[in-house]
N, C-alpha and C positions, 0 to 999 in steps of 0.2 A: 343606204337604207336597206334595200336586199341583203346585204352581210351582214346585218345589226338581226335583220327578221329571221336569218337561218340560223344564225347565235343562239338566239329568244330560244326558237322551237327545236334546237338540241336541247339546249338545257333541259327542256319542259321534258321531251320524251324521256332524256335519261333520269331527272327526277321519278317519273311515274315507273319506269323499270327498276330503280333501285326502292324504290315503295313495294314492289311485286314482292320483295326477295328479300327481305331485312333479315335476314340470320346468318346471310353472308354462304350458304351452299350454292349451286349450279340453279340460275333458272334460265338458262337458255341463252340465245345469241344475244338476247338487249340487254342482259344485267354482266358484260364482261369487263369493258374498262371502262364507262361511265359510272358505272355503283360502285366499282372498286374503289374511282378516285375521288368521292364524296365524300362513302362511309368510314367512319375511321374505325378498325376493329375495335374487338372490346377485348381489354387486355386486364390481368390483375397484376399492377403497379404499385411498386416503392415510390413516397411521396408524404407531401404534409397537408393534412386537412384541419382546416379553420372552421371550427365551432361555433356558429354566429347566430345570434337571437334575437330577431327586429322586434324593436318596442315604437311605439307610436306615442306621441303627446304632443307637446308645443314649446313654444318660447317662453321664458320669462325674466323679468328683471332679476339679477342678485340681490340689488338692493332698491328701497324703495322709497318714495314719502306715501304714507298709508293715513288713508282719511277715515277715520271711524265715528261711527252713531254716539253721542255725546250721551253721560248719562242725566236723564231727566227723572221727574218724579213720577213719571207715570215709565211702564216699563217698556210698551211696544211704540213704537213711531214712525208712521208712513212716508214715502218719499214723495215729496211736494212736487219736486223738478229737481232732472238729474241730465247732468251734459251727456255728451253720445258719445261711444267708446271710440275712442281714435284722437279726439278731440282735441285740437292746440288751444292751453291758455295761458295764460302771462298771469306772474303772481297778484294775487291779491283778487284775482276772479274769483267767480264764484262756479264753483264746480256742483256740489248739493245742495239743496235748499228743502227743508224738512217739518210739516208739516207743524204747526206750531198752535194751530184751535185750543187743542186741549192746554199749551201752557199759557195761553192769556186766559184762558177761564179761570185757572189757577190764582194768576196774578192779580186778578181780579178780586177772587176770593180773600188771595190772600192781605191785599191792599184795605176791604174791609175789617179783616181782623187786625191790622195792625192801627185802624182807626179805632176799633172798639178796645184794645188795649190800652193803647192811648187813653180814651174817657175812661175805662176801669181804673188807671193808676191815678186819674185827676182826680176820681168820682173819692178814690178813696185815701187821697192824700187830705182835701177837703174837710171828708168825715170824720179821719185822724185828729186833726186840726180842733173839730169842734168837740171831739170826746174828750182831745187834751186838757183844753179851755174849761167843760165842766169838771173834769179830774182838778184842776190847779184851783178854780173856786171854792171847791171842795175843802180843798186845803187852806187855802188862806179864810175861809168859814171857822176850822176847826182850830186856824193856830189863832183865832180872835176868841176864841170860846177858851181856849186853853189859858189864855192874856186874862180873861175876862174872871174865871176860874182861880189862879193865882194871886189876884188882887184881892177877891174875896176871902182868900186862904191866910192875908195878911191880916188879918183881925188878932186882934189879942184874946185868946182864951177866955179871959177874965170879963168884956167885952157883953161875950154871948154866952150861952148855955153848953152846954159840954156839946150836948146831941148837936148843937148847929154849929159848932167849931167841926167838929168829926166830917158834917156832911158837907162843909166845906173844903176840907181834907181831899175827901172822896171825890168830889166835882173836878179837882184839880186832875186825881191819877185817871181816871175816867177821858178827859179830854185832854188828856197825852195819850191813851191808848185810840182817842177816834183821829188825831193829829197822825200819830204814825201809822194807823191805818188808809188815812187819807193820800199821806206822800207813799206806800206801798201802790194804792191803787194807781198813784198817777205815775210811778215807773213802771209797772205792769204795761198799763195801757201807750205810755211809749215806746215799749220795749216792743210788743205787740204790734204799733202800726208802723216802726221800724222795720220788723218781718213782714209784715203783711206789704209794705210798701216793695221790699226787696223783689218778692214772690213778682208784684205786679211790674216791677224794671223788667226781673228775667222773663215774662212772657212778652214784655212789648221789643224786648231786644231779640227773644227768639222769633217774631213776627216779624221784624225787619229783615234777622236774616234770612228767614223763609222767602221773604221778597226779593230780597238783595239778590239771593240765588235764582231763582224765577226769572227777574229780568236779564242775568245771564245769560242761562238758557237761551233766551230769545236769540242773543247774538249766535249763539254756539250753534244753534239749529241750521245754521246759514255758514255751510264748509267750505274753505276759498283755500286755491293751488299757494301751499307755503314756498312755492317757485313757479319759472317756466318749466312747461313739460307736455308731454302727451297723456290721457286721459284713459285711464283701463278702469272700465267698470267691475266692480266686485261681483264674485258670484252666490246665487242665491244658495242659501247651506243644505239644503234637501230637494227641489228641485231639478237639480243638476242645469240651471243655466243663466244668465247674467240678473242681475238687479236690475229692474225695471221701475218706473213712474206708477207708485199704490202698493209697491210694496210695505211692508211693515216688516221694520228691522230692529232690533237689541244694541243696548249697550253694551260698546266692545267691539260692533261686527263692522269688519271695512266692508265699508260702502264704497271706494274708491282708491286707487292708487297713481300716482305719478314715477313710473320707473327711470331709473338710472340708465339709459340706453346703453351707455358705454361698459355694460358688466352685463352680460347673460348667460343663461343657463336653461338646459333644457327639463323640465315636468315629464316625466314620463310615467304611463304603468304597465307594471309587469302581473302576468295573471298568477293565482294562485298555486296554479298549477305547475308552474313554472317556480316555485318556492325552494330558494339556496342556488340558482343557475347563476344570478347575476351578486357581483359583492362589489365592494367600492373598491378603487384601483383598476378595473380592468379600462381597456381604451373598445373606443366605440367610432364608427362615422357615422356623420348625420347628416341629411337631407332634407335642406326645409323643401317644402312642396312649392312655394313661390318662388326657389332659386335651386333650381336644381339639377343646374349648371357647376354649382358650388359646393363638394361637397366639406364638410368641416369635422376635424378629427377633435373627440372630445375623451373627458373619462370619469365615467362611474363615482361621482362626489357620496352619496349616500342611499340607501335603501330603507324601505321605513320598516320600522321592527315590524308592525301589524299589518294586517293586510284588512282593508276597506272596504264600503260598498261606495258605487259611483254614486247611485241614487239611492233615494227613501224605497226600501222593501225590496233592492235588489237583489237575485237570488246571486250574481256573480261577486266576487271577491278581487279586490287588485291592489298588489304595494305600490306607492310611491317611490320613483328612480327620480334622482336629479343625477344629472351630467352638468360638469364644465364645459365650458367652450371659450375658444381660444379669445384674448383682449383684443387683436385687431380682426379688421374685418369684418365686421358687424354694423357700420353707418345704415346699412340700408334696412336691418331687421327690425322687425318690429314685436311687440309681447303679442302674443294670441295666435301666430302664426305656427301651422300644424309640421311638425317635424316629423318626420322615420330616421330612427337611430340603431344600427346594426352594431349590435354588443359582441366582441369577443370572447364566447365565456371559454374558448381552451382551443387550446392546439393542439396536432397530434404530429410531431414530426418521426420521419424514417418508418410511414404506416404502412402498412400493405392495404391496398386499395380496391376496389371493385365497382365499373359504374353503374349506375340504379340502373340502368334501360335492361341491366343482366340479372339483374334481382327481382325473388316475390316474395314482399316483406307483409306478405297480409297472413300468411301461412306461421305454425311455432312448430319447428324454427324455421326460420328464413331458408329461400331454396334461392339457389345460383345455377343460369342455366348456362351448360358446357357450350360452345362450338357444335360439338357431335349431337347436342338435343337434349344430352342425357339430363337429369336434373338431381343436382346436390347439395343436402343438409350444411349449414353453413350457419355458422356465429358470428354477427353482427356488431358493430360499436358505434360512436357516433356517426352522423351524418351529415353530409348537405346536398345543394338543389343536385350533384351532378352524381354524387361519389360517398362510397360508404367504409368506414374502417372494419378490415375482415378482420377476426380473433382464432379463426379455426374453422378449416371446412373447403380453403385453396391455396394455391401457394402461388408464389411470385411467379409472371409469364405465363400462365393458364389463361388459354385462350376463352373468353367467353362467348354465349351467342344471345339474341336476345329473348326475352321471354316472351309466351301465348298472349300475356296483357300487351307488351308490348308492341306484337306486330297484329293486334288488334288496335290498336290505338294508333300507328303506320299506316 
């Protein structure tokens, strides 16, 4: 224990000596071989630097069974009861249940008009019936007058008088012209409640299906797992956050999904500003935050042409990144789970190199500071956490030292 405690408080004091003295000149007896053998110099190095761009998002299924708002006659429709995301169910459960008031009002309504359809086409097959009946008496009235007319027409000339032969004549064409007027009106008036009778089928047939459709609905408002699965709640489309109990949701919009566990993929977004860094093909790691012990190598599936808002009246902008992720290995993940996925967008091999702690990248141009203090204009290229690609301004083996920020920040 005394050899552990005189360990401790070497280390400690040579830590605080080589904190004294970060630019690597003389500061005295404490900063001789303990600082020396910590600090590692800073050297300008041949080497490959890896261009990497964390995106953040989550999991989610490739493929899916997707539950959507059914279309009904009315357009908006509240969610009545909705299962809780995560949720196991076995097919033929009921996962949404959707407010359905307004379609039995409906069915209601509609259930009396296909009653008063119904009595319109009785009411007027009936009346049909009875105008036929006066039409056809009509007729056999005028073909008994026309009978009656023609017998009188059989007189012999000789008989009667000229003028009462003649007006017998007349009686006759007279009631053949009311006879064929009579069987005109009574195919008129068939023809007529023929149509009219049609007119009243198609509205009591369109009133059935009005209903037909109605009571449908009813079943449809009631959304059951077409298998076993887990339960991911859809998200609200301006809001920016899940479907809840009272929401009011459109036809078309998933309300819910059951994912395919065994296929995922990573959601990601990339900010605006960052627009043309990431293309499909490159490879990426990714780190769910609930396993991240594990991490998993994936690649850049697609980028969305547009770039988005998260929320309703967001002043920020972001594309959608989906990534692949590898077929096994996945049992334990789950959809909603937040990922970091560290994109390669480029490599720089055989670079000349310089690490940040020797650079002052706040300044145009960039300054690199020597070993001797002096400090030098210098051309910059990509970067990461440790190390920057030089273009012009040092050359390979050039000792550096560290900069004012940084032995202010020491």
């Amino acid at each position: 224990m005394p050899e552990r405690a005189g360990l401790l408080g070497a280390a400690m004091v040579a830590g605080l000596l080589g904190a004294c003295d970060p630019a690597g000149g003389s500061a005295g007896l404490g900063s001789m071989g303990a600082r020396k053998g910590m600090v590692a110099p800073l050297v300008v190095s041949r080497g490959t630097l890896e261009e990497r761009l964390l995106l953040t998002g989550e999991l989610e299924a490739d493929r899916s069974e997707v539950l959507v708002a059914p279309r009904t006659q009315g357009w908006g429709i509240a969610i009545r009861w909705l299962a809780q995301e995560g949720a196991l169910v076995r097919k033929g459960e009921k996962v949404v249940d959707l407010d359905n008031t307004a379609v039995l009002e409906t069915i209601s309504d509609l259930d009396l008009a296909v009653s008063q359809a119904d009595i319109d086409l009785s009411s007027q097959q009936a009346t049909a019936a009875v105008a036929a009946e006066d039409k056809r008496f009509e007729v056999e009235t005028q073909r008994i007058a026309l009978a009656k007319a023609r017998l009188d027409a059989t007189v012999s000339p000789e008989l009667v008088s000229r003028r009462e032969y003649q007006k017998f004549q007349l009686a006759v064409r007279t009631a053949q012209t009311a006879l064929a007027t009579a069987e005109d009106d009574l195919r008129a008036a068939q023809a007529a409640a023929r149509l009219e009778q049609e007119v009243k089928r198609i509205t009591l047939a369109k009133a059935h299906r009005a209903l037909e459709s109605a009571t449908e609905e009813i079943d449809a408002l009631v959304l059951t797992a077409p298998r076993d699965g887990v339960v991911v709640v859809g998200d609200h489309p301006w809001e920016g956050r899940k479907l809840q109990m009272g929401d009011t949701v459109w036809p078309g919009l998933t309300v819910a999904k059951l994912p395919d566990l065994g296929s995922m993929v990573v959601e990601a977004v990339l900010s605006d500003v960052d627009d043309g860094r990431v293309r499909p093909g490159m490879t990426a790691r990714c780190l769910v935050d609930a396993w991240p012990e594990r991490p998993l190598e994936a690649q850049v599936l697609s980028v969305s042409p547009v770039a988005r808002e998260p929320e309703h009246q967001s002043m920020r902008r972001f594309f959608s990144v989906v990534l692949t992720l590898p077929a096994v290995g996945l049992e334990d993940l789950r959809p909603g789970l937040s990922v970091k996925a560290d994109v390669l967008v480029a490599r720089h091999e055989d670079a000349l190199l310089a690490p940040r702690a020797a650079l002052d990248t706040s300044t145009e141009p960039a300054r690199a500071w020597l070993r001797s203090g002096e400090a030098v204009d210098v051309e910059l290229g990509a970067c990461d956490a440790q190390r920057c690609v030089v273009l012009a301004g040092l050359s390979e083996g050039d000792a550096l030292g560290r900069g004012p920020a940084a032995e202010v920040a020491g």
